[in-house]
N, C-alpha and C positions, 0 to 999 in steps of 0.2 A: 323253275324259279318261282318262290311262292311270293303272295305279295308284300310281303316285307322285304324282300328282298329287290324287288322291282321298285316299290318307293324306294327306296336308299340312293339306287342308281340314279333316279329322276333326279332326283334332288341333287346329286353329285353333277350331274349332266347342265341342269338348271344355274348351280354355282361356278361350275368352270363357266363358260358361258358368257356371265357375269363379271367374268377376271380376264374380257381379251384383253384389256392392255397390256394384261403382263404375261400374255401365250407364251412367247420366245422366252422371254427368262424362265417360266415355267419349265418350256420342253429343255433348255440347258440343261437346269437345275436335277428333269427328270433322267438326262443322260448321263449324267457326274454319277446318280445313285444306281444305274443300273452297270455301268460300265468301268468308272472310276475317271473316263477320260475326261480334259476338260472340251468345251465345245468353242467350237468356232465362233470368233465376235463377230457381235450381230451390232449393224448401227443403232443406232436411236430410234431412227423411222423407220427401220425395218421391226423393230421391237415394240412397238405400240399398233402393226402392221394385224388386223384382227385372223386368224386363224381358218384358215375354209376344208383342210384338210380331214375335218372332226370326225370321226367316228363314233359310233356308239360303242361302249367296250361288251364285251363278250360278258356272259352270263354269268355271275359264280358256279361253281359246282352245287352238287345237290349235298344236302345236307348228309348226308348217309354215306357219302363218297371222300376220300380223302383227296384233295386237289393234287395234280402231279406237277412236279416242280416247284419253285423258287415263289414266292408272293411279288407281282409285281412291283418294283419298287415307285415305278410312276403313279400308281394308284392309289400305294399309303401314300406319294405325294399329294396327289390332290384327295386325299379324305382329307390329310393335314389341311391344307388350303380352305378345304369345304366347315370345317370344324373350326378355323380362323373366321370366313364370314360370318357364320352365327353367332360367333363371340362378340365381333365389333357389332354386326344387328343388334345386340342385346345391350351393348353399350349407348350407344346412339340411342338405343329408347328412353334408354335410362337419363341421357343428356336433354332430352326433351322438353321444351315448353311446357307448362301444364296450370291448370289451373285445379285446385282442392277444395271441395265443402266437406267441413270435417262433421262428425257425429258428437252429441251429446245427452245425457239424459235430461229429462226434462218431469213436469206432474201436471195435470190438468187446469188452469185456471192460472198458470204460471209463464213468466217471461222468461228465457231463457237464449244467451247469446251462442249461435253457431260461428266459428272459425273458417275464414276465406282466406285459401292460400295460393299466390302468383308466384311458383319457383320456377328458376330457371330461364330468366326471362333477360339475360343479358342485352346491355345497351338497349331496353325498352325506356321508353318516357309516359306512355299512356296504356290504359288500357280501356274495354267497354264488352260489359256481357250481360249479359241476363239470370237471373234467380228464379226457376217454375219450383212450384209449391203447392198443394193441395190444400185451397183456401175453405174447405169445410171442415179441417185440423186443423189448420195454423193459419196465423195474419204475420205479416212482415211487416217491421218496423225499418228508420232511416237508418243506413249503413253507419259503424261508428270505426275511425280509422284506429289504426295506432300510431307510435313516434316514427315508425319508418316511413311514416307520409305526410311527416310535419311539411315538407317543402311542394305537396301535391295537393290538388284539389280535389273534393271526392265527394258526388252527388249520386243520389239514389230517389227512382220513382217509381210507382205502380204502372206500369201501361196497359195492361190489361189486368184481368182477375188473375189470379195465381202466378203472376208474372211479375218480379220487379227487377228493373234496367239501373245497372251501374254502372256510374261512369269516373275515369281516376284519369286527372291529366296535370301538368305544370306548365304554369304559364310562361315561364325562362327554359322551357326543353328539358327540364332535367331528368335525369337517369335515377331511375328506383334504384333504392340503394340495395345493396346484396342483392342483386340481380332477381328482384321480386318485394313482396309486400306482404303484409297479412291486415288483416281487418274483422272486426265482427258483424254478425249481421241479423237482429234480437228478433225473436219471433213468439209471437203470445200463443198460447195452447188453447185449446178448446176445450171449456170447463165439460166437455161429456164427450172425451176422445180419450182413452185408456188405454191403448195399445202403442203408437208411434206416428209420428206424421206423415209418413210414408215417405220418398224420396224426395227430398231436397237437390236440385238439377240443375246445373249450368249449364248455358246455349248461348249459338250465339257470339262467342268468343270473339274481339282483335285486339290483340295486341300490337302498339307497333312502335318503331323507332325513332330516333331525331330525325333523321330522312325520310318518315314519312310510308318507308317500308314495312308492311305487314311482317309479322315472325311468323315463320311455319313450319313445321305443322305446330298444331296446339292440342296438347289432351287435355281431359277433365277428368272429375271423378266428385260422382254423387255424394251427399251426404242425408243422414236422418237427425230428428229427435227419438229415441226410444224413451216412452212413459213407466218409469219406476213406479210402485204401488207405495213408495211411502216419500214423507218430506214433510222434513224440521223448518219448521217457520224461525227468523228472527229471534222472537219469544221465546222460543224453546218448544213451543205446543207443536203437536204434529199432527199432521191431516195423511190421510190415508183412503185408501179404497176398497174392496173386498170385493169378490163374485157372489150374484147372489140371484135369485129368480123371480120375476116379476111379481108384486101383489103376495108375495110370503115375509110374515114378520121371522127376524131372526133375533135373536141375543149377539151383543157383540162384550168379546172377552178380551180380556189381559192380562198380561205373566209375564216375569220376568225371569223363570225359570224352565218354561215349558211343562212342570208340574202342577205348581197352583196354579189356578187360574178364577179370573174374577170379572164381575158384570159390570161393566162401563152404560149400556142402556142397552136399549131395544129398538129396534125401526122396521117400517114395512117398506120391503125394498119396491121400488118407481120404474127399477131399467135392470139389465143384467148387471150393476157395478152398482154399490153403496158409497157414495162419499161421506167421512166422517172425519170428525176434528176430538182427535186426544187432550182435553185441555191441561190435565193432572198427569204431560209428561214430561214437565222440568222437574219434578220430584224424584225422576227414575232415569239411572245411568242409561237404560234400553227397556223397551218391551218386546213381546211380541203379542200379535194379534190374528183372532179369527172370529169367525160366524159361528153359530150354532142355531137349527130352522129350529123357532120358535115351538114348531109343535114337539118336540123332542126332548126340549128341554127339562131336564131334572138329575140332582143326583146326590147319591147315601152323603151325608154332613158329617154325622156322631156314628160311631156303634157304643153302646155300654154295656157294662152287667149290672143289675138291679142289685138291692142288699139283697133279695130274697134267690138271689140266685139267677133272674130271668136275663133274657136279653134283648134288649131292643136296638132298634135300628131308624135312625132320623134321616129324613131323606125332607130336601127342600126340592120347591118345584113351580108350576102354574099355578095358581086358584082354580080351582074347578074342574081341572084333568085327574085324569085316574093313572094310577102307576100301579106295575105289580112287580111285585120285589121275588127273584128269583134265587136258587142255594143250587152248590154244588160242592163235592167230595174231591172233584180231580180236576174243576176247570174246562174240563169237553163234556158234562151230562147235565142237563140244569133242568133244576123243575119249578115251577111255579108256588108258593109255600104265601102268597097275600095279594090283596087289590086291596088299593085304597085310596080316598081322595082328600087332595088337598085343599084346604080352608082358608087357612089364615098363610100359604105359601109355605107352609111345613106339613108333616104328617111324620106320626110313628106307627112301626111294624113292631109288636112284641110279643112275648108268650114263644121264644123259638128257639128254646133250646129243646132237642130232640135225644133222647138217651141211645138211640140209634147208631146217632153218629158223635164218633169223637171229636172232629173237627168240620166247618162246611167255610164255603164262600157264599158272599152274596153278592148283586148283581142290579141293579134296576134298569127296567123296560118301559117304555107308555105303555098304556093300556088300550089306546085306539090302536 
């Protein structure tokens, strides 16, 4: 017997077990399928009477063996039975108390309300729990209800750091209506927290009734902020963030096609992340945006042909860096054909038409 096949039994062993009360209707029930006949009545108290007779059933055959005879039919009874308890265990979970901190996204420097949800909580009148919070991301603000607790009272404090205790009760007993509540619970981001506030946590849990009765059990279930890298202001303007490496100037670009693209400014970044505010984005259905390191910066503007036949090649760039403008024939061989530097934030490459070649590419490089 291998051990799947040995778990299966336990657990079949485990859940009859579980079901003396109903042994005797079982063993009937398992006589009717084996035999046809019906079984002898058994009283009341003889039928809730727990079973001591038990045996462990015998081993399945080995898998490579074909079993001889008939499949016991008491045994598809009780898989049946066993395969009913885990149905109602699953039910039952699902009927469960629970309290919810739901998720939202959220941006740095920004307020943002999380969703508190009390389902399932039949004939409750109060409840009281706790909010843990990683207060070097986020601060928590006073709980805000909603109309499902117009007739409830609902207080919220700090009692410790990362910690705030909430409390929801009526002073006439009354019962949360649809057997629970929802609420928000606003919490300010940490202008240099980019990633997410990490678990938002109930503890702590009671719920309880007009009689004063706890409800139990009670689940929970975490919630987060996850930090979006972008966010539309009111105005329209948008602030944003970028990766970027300490003490390196970058150009920051924008497009609203992914092809052009264009200089909004420049910054030397402070921390691994750029905070930056779009001012010139109510002009524009969408952008998108990126980085580009500073020292890299440059690239061909024009190509022409001269009247005289020449060609040149405009490339804007730094002041004072060197670029060297590269050709190729097929796109995989490139050779170097200029260096040059830039003055007034332009520079031309000309004199490059070559009789050599019919057609070339060109390409720009820094020169550091």
């Amino acid at each position: 017997m291998n051990a799947y096949q040995h778990e299966l039994i336990s657990g079949m062993v485990r859940l009859r077990r579980a079901l003396t009360s109903s042994a005797k209707w079982a063993r009937g029930i398992s006589i009717i399928a084996r035999t046809g006949a019906r079984p002898s009545p058994v009283s009341e108290s003889a039928a809730v009477r727990p079973r001591t007779d038990f045996r462990m059933p015998r081993p399945f055959p080995k898998l490579n063996r074909a079993p001889k005879g008939n499949l016991c039919s008491a045994s598809v009874f009780h898989g049946i039975l066993g395969v009913s308890a885990i149905v109602l265990a699953a039910n039952a979970a699902l009927a469960q108390t629970s309290l919810n901190i739901g998720s939202t996204p959220g941006y740095p420097r920004t307020t943002v309300s999380v969703p508190i949800d009390l389902r399932r909580a039949s004939n409750a009148v109060a409840a009281q729990f706790d909010v843990g919070f990683n207060q070097n991301k986020v601060t928590a603000g006073e709980i805000v209800p909603v109309a499902s607790l117009a007739s409830h009272i609902v207080r919220s404090r700090e009692i410790a750091p990362g910690v705030r205790r909430v409390l929801v009760y009526s002073r006439s007993n009354g019962a949360f209506q649809s057997n629970g509540f929802s609420a928000n619970l606003p919490f300010s981001i940490s202008a240099n927290e980019h990633v997410s506030s990490g678990p938002i946590t109930p503890a702590n849990l009671i719920v309880a009734r007009r009689d004063g009765i706890a409800v139990a059990p009670v689940g929970s279930e975490s919630g987060t902020i996850f930090i979006g890298p972008v966010h539309r202001n009111p105005d329209g303007q948008v602030q944003f963030f970028l990766p970027s490496l300490e003490d390196e100037r970058y150009l920051i670009q924008a497009s609203t096609n992914l092809l052009d693209w264009m200089t909004l400014t420049n910054v030397v970044a402070a921390s691994e992340f750029m905070d930056l505010v779009d001012a010139d984005a109510p002009k524009f259905p969408h952008r998108f945006y990126r980085p580009i390191l500073y020292e890299a910066a440059g690239e061909i503007t024009r190509v022409s042909r001269t009247g005289n036949g020449e060609l040149t090649v405009q490339v804007s760039g730094l002041a004072g860096r060197s670029y060297v403008l590269q050709a190729s024939t097929n796109l995989r061989n490139w050779i170097d054909i200029g260096t040059n530097t830039v003055t007034a934030g332009t520079l031309t490459f000309s004199a490059l038409i070559d009789p050599a070649f019919p057609y070339r590419f060109y390409r720009l490089k820094s020169g550091r």
